[in-house]
N, C-alpha and C positions, 0 to 999 in steps of 0.2 A: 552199421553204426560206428561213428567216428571213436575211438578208445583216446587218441592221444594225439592234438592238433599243437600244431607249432607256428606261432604264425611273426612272420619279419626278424626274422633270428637275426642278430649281429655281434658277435666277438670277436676279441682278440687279446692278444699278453703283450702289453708294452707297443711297440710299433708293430706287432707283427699281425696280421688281420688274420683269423680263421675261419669266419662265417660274414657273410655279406648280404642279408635280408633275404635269408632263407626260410622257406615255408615246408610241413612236412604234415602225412596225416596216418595213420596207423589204426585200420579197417580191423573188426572181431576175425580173429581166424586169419588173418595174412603173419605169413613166415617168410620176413625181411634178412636181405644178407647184408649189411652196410659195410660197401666196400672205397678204398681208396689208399693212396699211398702211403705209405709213416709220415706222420706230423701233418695232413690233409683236415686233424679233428674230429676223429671216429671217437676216441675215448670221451676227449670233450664233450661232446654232444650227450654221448649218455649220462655223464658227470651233471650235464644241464637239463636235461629229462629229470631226473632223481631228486632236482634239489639240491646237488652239492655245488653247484657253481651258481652264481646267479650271473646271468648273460649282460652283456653290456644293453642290447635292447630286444623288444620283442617280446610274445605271451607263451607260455607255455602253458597249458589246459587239457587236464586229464577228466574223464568221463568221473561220474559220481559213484564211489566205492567201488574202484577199481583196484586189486592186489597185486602190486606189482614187484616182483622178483629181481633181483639182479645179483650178479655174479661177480661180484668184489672180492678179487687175489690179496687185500690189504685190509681185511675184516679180519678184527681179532677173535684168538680161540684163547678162552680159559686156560688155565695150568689148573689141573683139577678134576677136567672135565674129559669122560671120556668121548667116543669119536658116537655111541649109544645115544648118552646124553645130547650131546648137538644136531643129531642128527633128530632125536625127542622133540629138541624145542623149534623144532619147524610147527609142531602142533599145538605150540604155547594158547595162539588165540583159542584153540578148541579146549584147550581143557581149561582157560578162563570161562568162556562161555560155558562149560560145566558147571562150574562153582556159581556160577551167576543163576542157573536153573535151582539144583541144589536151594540158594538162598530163596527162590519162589515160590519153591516147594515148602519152605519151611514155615513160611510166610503166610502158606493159605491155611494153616489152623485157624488162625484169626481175621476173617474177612467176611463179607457180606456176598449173597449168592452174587450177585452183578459183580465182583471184584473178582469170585472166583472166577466164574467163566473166562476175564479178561485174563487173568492168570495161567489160566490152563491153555488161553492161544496163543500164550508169549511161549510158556514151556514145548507146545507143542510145533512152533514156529524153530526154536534152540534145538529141539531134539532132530527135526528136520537136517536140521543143518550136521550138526553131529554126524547122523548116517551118511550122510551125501558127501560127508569130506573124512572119509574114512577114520573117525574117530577109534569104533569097537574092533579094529581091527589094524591099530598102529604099528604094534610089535612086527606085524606078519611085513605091512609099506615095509618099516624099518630094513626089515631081513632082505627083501625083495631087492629094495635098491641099495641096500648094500653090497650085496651080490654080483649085482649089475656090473656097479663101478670095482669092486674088486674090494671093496673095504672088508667083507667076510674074512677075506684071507691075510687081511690085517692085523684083525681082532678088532669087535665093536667095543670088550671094553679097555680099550690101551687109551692111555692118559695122550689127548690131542698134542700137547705139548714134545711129545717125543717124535713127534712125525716130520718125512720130507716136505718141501714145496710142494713136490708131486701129489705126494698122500694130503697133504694138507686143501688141497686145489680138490682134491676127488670129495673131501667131508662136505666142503662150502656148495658144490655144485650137486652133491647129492640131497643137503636142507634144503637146497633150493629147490630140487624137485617135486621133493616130499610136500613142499608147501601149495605144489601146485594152485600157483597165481594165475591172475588173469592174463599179465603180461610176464615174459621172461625176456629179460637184459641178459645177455650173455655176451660176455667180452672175452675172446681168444680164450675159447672152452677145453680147445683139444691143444692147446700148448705142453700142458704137464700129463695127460694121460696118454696111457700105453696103448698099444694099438687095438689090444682085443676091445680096451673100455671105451676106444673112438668108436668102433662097429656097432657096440651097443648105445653110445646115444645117438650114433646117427638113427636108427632103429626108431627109439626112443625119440627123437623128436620129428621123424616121418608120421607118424603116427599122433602127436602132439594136435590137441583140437585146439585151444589159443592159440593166441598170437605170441610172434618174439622177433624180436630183435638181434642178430648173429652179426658178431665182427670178426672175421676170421679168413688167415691169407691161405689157408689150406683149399684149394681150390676143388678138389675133389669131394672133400666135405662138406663144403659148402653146396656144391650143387644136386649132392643128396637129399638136402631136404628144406631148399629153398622155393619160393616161387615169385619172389620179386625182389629187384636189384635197386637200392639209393645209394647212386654212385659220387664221393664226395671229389668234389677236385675243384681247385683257382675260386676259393672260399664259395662253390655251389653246392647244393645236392639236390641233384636228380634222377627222377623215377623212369624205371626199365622194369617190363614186365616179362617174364621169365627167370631162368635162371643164366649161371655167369658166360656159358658161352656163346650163349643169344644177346646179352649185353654186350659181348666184343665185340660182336659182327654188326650192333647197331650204331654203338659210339664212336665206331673204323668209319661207318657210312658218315652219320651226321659231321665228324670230324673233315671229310672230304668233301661234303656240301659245303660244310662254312667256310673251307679254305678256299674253293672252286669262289664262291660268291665274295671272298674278300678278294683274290686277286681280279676278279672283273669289277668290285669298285674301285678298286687300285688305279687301275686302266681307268675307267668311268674320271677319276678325280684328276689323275695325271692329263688327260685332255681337255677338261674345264678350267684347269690351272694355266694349261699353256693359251688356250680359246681369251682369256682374261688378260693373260701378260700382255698375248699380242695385239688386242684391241682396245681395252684401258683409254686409250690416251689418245684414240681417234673420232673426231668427234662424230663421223659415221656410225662407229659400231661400238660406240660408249655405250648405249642402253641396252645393247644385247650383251654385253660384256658384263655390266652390273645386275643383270639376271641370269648370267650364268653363278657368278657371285651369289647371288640370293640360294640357287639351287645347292651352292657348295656348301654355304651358311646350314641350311635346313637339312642337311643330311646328314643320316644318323650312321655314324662310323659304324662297321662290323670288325670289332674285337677277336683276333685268333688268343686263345686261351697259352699262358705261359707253357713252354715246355718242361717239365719237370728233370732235371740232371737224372740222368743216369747211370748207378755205379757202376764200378770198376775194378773188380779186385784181382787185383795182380801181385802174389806170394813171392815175395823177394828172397830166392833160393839160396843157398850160404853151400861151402866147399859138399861132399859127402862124408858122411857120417863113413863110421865102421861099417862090418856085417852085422852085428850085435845090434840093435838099440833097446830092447830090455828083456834081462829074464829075471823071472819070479821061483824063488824056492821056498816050497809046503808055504806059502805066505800067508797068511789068517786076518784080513781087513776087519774091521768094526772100530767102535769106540767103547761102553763097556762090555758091549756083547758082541761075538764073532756074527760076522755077516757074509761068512765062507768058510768053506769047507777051506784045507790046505789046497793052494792054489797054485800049478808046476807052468806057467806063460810064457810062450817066448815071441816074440817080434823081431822082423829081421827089416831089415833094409829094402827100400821099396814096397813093402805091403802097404795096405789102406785098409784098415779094420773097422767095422763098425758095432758097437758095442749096445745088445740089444736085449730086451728083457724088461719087466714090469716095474714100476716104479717104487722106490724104497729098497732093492736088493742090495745097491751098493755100487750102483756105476760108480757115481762120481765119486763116491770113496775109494774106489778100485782106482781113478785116475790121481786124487792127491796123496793115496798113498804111493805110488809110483814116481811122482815127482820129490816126493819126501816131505810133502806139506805139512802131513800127517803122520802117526809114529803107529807100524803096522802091530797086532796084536801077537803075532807069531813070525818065523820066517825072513826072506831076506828080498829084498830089490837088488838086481845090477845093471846097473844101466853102460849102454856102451861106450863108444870112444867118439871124441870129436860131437857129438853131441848138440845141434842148437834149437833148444827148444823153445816155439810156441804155444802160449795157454790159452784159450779163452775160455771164460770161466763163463757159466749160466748166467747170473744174476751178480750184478755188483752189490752188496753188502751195507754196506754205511753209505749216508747220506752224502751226495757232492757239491759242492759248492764253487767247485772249478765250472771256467766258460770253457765250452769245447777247446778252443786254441789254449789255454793255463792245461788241461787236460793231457793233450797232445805236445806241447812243448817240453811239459815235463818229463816226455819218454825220449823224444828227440830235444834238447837241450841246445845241440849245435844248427836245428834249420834255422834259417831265417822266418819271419815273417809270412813271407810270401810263398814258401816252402809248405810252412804249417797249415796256412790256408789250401794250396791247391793239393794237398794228402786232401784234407778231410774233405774238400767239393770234389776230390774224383772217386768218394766214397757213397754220393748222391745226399751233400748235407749243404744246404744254399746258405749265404752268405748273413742271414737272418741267421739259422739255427748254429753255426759255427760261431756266433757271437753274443748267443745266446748260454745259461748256466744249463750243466748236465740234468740238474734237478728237472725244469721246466720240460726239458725233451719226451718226447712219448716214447715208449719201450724198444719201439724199431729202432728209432733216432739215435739213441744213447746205444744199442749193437751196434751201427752202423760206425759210434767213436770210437766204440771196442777193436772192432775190426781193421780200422783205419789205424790205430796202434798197434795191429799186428802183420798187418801184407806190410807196412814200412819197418817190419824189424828182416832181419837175414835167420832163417830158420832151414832146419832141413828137416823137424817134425815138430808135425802140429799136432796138439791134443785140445780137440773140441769137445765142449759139453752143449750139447744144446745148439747149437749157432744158429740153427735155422725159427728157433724163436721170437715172434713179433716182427719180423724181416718181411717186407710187404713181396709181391708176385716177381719184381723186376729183380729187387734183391737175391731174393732167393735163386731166382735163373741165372744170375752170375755168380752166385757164390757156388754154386754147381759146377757152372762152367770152371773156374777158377781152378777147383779141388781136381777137378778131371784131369788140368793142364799142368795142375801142381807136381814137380819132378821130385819131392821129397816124400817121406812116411806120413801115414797119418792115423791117429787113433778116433773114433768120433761116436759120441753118445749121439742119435738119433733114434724119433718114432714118428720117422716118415718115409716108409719104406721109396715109394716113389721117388725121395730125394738122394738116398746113399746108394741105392741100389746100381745106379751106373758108377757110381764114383770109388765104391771099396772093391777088392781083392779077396776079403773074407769076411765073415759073421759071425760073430762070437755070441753065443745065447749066454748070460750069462745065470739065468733062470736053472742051466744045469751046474751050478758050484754055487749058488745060492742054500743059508742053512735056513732059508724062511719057507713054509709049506705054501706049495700054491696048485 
């Protein structure tokens, strides 16, 4: 039974086309991975699924009282409210449908036998439901998947308000559980959680009997607990059945058939065209000339699909630093409460560190108090000599309204033009999205300008948070690459073991100088 048909989808923002009378069908019980490049319209799409975008054309048609879930990093959390609470009002409908028995109940003092009996099969139809979606037994859900995702060790009741990205990402995607809908939207699920909390929802959604929908460049998670590929690319989306490394091997074949079949119309056209020149104009072989014409007429071009740029990141090295590049004495990170023990760190030149551990300890505090962004609670920073640091910071902050090139010029001042451009397209951003506003870009897109202001700056340490964030499969293998080649220091928040594991020198857990119990 179809949950969720889509039929002649077509969008786009401004001149740029995303979807091009696409059709889509979402089966009870299929566990979709929707893959494609940054800016391809993964987000979008489920943005038009849900109701927040209305498509320029085409129907979108969900099956009747269906509950559909979705996993919104930009839903707000009360100030108020603790992480108990939100996680409570996954069961809001249920304990409406409480109060609504309650008033039946109250109701049948005064009614006639035929009223009550109708009464008593509404209540008993309400109470059904109750048991079935674990009403009498919320507190225990609660605990359960708090647990799971790591929020136990949070505290359920700490005011939401005071939480990471990270922690904040782990409340949203656990109500979401808890609410267990028919369908679950999930958009780059395992971007903010830590490794042990990736294990438990792959678990958790191997096991999942609905359907869902997964957008996610992590390729190993993804193929844990998918079973069919809608691969988006050159405004299509098309279905692949399996998972994603059966999809490679299929879209490598098909891609090589249709190249095989367009260079033999190539051929095919290139001898009709010359058959035509040379006979046109003979009155012998006019009529076989104007039916080769006709055949040229009626034939349906085969279209090879645009190649999509591929980036390139190449870290623009600057002199060598000292031996030194930081040491840490008894240092005490947090803001009003310590989020470390006295901290003694040193880094020396040439290392590649990667900085690991559970979300909310205090990475990225540990990185801006080091740069001095932040003013540490205890203790001292010393940073070396010669020094040239790059930052990339997680998430940009405030709203932008710069077009990638106003964005990018503004760091380089002195490129030309043409300079500014070919940075940002040898970062894999085509000449659409480089002339496009920051704001409009999908999450990859907007790293990808990140990044593109920092391989064009002269660094000899880079301190990344995150980088491998929303970065679709080709991205990520070069910035891999990149880091490997890279001849300067590096410090790096990641929780993807398979991405830092060739590329650092040491591991830093930071879970043991953590003052949080876990």
């Amino acid at each position: 039974m179809s949950i969720l048909t889509v039929k002649n989808l077509s969008h786009g923002f401004g001149d740029r086309a995303i979807f091009n009378d696409v059709s889509f069908r979402l089966l009870k019980g299929e566990h979709i991975g929707l893959i494609g490049a940054n800016g391809e319209g993964k987000s979008t799409f489920m943005n038009i699924v849900t109701g927040k975008l209305e498509p320029d054309a085409g129907k979108v048609e969900w099956s009747k009282h269906v509950r559909v879930g979705y996993l919104d990093q930009h839903a707000a959390l009360e100030k108020g409210m603790t992480i108990r609470d939100v996680l409570k009002s996954a069961f809001q409908y249920l304990f409406d449908l409480e109060n609504n028995m309650n008033k039946l109940y109250e109701k049948m003092a005064d009614v006639t036998p035929e009223e009550l009996e109708k009464l008593l099969e509404d209540v008993g139809t309400i109470q059904d439901t109750l048991t079935n979606n674990d009403f009498y037994v919320i507190d225990a859900k609660v605990e359960e998947i708090g647990r799971g995702l790591g929020l136990e060790d949070i505290g359920l009741d700490r005011d939401v308000h005071d939480l990471s990205g990270g922690q904040r990402t782990k409340v949203l995607l656990a109500k979401l559980l808890l609410e267990k809908p028919d369908i679950l939207l999930l958009d780059e699920p395992t971007n903010y959680l830590d490794e042990q909390h990736i294990v438990w929802l792959k678990r958790y959604l191997q096991e999942y009997e609905n359907a869902f929908i997964l957008i996610s460049h992590d390729i190993p998670f993804l193929n844990s607990v998918i079973n069919l590929i809608y691969h988006m690319e050159n405004q299509e989306l098309n279905r692949y059945v399996g998972d994603y490394d059966n999809f490679l091997k299929v879209h490598e074949m098909k891609k090589q058939q249709l190249e095989s079949a367009f260079k033999k119309q190539q051929q095919e056209i290139a001898e009709l065209k010359d058959f035509v020149a040379r006979n046109k104009a003979r009155v012998a072989t006019r009529n076989m000339a104007m039916s080769r014409q006709k055949k040229l007429d009626k034939m349906e071009m085969i279209e090879l699909g645009k190649e999509k740029p591929k980036p390139e990141f190449d870290f623009k090295a600057s002199r060598a630093p000292g031996k030194l590049i930081f040491e840490t004495t008894d240092l005490v990170i947090g803001y009003d409460e310590p989020l470390s023990k006295p901290l003694n760190l040193r880094m020396e030149r040439g290392q590649k560190i990667a900085l690991v551990g559970a979300n909310g300890i205090g990475k990225t505090t540990l990185l801006k108090s080091i740069l001095g962004e932040i003013k540490s609670l205890n203790g001292s920073v010393e940073l070396g000599d010669y020094l040239e640091l790059g930052y990339f910071e997680q998430e940009s902050k405030e709203a932008n309204t710069n077009t990638c090139i106003e964005e990018a010029w503004k760091e380089f001042p002195h490129y030309s033009q043409y300079e500014i451009r070919a940075a940002l397209a040898k970062c894999g951003l085509t000449t659409k999205h480089i002339e496009s506003k920051i704001q409009v870009l999908s999450g990859g897109e907007k790293a990808k300008v990140r990044l593109c202001k920092l391989i064009n700056k002269e660094t000899n340490v880079l301190i990344l948070d995150e980088p491998t964030n929303h970065l679709d499969v080709d991205a990520k293998d070069e910035l891999k690459r990149a880091l490997k080649a890279y001849k300067g220091s590096i410090l790096l928040i990641c929780h993807e073991p398979e991405f830092y594991h060739d590329v650092v020198t040491d591991t830093w857990n930071c879970e043991s100088w953590t003052t949080k119990v876990f």
